[in-house]
N, CA and C atoms as an extended XYZ file, in Angstrom:
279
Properties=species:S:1:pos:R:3:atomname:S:1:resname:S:1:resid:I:1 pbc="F F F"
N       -28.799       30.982       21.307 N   UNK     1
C       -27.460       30.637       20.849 CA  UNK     1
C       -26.808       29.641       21.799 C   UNK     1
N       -27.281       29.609       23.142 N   UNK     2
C       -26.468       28.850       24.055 CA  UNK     2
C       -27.200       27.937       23.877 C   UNK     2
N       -28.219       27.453       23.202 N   UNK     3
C       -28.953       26.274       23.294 CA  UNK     3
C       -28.043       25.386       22.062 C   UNK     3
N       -27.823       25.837       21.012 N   UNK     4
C       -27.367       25.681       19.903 CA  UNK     4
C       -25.715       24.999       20.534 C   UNK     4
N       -25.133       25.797       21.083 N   UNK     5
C       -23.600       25.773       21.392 CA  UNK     5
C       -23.979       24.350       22.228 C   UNK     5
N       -24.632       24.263       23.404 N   UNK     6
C       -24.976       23.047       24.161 CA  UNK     6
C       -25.606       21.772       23.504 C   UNK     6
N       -25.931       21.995       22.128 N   UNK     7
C       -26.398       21.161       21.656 CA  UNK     7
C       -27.842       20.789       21.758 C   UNK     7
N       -28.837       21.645       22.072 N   UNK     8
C       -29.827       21.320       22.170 CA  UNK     8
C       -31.218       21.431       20.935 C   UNK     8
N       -31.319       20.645       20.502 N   UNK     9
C       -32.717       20.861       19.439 CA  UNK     9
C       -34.092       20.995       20.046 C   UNK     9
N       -35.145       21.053       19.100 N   UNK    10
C       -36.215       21.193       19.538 CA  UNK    10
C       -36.640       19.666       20.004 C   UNK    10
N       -36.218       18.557       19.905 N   UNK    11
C       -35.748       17.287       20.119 CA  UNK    11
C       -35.602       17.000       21.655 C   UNK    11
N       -34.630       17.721       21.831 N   UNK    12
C       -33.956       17.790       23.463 CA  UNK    12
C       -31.881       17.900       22.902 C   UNK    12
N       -31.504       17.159       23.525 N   UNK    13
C       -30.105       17.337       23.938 CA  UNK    13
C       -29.552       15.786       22.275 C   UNK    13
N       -28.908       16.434       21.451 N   UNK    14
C       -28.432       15.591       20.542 CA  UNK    14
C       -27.098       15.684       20.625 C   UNK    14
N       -26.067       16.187       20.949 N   UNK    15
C       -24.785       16.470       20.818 CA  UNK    15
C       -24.535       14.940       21.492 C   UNK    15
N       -24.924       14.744       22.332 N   UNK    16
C       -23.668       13.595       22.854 CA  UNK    16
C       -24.568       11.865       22.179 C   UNK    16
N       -25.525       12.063       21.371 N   UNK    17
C       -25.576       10.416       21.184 CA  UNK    17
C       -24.869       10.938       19.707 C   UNK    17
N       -24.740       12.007       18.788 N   UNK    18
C       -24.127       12.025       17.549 CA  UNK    18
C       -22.458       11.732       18.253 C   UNK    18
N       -21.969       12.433       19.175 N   UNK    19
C       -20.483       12.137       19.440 CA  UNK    19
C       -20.305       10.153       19.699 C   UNK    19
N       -21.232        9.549       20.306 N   UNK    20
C       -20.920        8.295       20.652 CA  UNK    20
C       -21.521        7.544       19.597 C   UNK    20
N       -22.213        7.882       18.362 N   UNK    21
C       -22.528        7.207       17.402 CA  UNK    21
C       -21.248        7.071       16.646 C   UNK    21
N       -20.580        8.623       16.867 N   UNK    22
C       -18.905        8.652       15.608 CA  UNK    22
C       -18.071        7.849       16.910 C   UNK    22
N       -18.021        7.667       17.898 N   UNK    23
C       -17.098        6.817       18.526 CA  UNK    23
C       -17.326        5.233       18.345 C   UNK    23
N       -18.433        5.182       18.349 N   UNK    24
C       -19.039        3.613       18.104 CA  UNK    24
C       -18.594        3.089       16.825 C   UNK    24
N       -18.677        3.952       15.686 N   UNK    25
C       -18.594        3.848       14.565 CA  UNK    25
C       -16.896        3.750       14.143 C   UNK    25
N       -16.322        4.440       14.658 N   UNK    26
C       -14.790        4.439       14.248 CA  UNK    26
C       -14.361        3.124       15.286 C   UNK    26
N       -14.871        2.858       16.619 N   UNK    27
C       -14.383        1.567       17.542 CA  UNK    27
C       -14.867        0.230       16.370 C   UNK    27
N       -16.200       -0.171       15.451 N   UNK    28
C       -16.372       -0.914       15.387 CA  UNK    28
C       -15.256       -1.261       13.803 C   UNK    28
N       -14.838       -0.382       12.885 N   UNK    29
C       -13.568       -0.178       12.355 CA  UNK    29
C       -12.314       -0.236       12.760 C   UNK    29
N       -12.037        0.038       14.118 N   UNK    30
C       -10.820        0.066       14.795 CA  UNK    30
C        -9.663       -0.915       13.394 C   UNK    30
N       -10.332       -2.222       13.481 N   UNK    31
C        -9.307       -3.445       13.436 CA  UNK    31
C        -9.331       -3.282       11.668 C   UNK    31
N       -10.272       -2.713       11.092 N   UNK    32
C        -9.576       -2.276        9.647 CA  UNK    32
C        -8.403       -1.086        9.611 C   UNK    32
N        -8.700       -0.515       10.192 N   UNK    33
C        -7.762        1.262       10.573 CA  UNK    33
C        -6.276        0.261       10.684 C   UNK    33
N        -6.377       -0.564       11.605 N   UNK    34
C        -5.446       -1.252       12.144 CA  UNK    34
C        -4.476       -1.766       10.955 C   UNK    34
N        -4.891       -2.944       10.516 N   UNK    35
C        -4.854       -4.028        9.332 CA  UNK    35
C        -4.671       -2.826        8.284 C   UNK    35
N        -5.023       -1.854        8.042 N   UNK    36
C        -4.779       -1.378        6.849 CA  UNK    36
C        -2.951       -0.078        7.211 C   UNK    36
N        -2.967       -0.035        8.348 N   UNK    37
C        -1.162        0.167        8.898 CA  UNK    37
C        -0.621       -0.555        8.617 C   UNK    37
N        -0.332       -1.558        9.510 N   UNK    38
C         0.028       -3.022        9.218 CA  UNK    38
C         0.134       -3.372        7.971 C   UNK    38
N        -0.693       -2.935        7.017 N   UNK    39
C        -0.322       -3.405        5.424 CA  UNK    39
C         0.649       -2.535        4.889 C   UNK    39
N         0.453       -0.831        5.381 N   UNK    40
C         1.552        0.112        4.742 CA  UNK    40
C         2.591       -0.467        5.316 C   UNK    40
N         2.991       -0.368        6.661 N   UNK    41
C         4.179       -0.950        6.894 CA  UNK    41
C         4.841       -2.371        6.247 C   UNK    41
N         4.555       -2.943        6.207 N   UNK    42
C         4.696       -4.160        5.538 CA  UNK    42
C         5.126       -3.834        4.241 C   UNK    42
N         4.401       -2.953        3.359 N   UNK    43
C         4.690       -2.728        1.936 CA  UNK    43
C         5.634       -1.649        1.900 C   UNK    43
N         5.882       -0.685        3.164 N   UNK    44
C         7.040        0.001        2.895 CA  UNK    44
C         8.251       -1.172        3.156 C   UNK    44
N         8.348       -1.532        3.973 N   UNK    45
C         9.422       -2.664        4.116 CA  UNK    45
C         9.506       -3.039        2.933 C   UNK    45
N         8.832       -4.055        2.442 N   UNK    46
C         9.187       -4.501        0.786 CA  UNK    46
C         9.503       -4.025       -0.187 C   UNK    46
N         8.991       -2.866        0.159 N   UNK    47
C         9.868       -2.017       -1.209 CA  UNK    47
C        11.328       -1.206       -1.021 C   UNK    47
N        11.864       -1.390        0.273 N   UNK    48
C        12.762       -0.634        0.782 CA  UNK    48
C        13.797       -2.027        0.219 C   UNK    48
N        13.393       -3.246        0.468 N   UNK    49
C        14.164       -4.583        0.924 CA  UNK    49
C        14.212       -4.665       -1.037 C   UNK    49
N        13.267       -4.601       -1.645 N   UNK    50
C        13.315       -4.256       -3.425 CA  UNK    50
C        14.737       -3.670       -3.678 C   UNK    50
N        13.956       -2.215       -3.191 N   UNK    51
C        15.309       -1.146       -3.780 CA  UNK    51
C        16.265       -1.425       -3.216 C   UNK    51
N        16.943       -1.861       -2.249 N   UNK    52
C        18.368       -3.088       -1.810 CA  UNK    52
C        18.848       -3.806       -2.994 C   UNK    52
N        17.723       -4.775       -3.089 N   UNK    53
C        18.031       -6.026       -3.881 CA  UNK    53
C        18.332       -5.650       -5.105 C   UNK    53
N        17.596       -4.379       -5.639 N   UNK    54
C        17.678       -4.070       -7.184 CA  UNK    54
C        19.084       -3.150       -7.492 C   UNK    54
N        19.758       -2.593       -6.532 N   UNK    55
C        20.710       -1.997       -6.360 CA  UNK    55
C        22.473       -2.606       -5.816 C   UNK    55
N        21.826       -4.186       -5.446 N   UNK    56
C        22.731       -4.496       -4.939 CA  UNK    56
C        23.654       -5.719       -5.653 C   UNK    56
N        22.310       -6.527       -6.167 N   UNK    57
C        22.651       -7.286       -7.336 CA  UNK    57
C        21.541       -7.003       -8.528 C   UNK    57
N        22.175       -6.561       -9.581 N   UNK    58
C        21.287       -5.939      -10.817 CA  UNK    58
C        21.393       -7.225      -11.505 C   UNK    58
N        22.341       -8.412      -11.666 N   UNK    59
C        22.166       -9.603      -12.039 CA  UNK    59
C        20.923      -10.163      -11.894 C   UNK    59
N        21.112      -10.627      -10.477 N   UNK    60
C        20.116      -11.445       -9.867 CA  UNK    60
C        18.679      -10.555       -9.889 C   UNK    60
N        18.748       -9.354      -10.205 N   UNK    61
C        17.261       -8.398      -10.179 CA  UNK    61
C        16.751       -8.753      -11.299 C   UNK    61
N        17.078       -8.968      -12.373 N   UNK    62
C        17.050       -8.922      -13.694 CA  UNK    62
C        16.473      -10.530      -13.556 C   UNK    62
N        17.402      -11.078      -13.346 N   UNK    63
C        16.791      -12.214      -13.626 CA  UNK    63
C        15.335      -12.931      -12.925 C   UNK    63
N        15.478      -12.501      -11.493 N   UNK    64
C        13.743      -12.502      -10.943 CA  UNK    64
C        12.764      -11.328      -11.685 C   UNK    64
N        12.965      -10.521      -12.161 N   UNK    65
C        12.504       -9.801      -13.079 CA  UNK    65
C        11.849      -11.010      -14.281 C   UNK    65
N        12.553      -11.313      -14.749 N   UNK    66
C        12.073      -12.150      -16.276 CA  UNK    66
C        11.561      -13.401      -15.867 C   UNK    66
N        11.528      -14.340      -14.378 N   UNK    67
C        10.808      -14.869      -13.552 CA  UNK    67
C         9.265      -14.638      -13.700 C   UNK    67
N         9.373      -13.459      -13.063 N   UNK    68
C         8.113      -12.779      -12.941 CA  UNK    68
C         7.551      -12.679      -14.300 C   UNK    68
N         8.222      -12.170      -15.257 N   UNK    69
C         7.747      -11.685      -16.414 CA  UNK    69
C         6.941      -12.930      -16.985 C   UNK    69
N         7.784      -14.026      -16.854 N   UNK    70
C         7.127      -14.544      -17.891 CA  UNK    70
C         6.038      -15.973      -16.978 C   UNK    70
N         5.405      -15.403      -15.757 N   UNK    71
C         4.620      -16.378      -14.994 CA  UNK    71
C         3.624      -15.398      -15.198 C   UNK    71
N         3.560      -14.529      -14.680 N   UNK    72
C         2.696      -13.018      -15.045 CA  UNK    72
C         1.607      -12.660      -16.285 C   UNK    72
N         2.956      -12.706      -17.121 N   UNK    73
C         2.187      -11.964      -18.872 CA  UNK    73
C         3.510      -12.720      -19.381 C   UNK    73
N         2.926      -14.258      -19.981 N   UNK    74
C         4.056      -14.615      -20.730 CA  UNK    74
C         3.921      -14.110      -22.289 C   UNK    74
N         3.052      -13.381      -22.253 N   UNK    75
C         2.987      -12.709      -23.956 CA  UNK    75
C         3.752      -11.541      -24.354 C   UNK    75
N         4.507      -11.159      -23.377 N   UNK    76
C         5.409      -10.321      -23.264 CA  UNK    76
C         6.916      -11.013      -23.443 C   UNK    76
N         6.933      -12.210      -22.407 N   UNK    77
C         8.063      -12.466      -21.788 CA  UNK    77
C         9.141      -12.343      -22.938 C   UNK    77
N         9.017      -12.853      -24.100 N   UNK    78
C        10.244      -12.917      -25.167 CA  UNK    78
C        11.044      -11.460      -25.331 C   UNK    78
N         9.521      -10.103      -25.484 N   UNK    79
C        10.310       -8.596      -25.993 CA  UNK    79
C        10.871       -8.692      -24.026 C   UNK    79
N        10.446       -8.937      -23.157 N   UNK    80
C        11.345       -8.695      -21.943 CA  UNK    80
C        12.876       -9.251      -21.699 C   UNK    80
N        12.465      -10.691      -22.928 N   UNK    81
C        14.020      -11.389      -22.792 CA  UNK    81
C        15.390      -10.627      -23.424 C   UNK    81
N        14.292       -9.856      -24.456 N   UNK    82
C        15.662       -9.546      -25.658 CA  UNK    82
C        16.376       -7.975      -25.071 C   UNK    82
N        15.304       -7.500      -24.466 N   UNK    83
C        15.670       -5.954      -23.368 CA  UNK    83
C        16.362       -6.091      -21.990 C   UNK    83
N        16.150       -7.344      -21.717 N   UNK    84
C        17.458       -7.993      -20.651 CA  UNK    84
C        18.526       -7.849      -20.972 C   UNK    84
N        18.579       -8.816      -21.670 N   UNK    85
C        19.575       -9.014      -22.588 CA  UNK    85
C        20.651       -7.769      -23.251 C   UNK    85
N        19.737       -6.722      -23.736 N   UNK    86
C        20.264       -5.838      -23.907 CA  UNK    86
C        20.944       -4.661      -22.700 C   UNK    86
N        20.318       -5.191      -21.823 N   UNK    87
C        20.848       -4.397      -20.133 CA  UNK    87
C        22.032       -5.070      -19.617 C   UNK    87
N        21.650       -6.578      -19.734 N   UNK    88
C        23.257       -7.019      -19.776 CA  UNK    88
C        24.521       -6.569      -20.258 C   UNK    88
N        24.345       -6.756      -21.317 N   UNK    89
C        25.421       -6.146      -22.468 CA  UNK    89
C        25.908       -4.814      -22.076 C   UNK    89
N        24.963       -3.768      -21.189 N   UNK    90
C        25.540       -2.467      -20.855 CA  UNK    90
C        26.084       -2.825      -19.648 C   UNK    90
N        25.604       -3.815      -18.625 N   UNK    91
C        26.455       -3.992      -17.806 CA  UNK    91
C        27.543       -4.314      -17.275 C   UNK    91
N        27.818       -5.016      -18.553 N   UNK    92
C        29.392       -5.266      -18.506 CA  UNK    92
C        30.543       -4.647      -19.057 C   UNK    92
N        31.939       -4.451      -18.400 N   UNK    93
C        32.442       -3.438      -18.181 CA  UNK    93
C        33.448       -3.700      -19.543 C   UNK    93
C-alpha cells in the first residue's frame, strides 16, 4: 500500500513525471487560459457598456439596432423597421 501511496509501479517511481507532464501541459496552454479571460472580461465590459446604452438612450438603441439589422440579415430588416416603429409610438408620451 505504501508503494501505491508513493507512487511506485512495477515500472519504478511514476508519480512525479505524470505530475510534470500535467504541469508542462497546462504551462504550454498558459497563454490560451490567459486570452480566453481577457476575452470574458472584455465581453463582460461590453455588455455592461450595452445595457447603459440601451437604457439610457432607447432612441439611439433602436436605431443602431436597425443599423445592425439591416447590414446583418437585410431579409428581415423591413418586419424590424415596422416593429421599431411600433416601439416608437409607445415611447412617446
Amino acid at each position: 500500500m505504501r508503494d501505491i501511496k508513493d507512487g511506485k509501479t512495477e515500472r519504478g517511481y511514476a508519480r512525479m513525471c505524470t505530475s510534470n507532464s500535467a504541469i508542462l501541459i497546462f504551462l504550454s496552454n498558459l497563454s490560451q487560459y490567459q486570452n480566453a479571460d481577457r476575452n470574458q472580461r472584455i465581453i463582460n465590459v461590453e455588455s455592461q457598456t450595452h445595457k447603459e446604452f440601451k437604457n439610457e438612450d432607447r432612441e439611439g438603441y433602436l436605431d443602431y439596432m436597425l443599423r445592425r439589422s439591416r447590414i446583418n440579415k437585410p431579409e428581415v430588416y423591413e418586419k424590424n423597421k415596422a416593429k421599431a416603429q411600433t416601439f416608437r409610438e409607445k415611447l412617446k408620451p
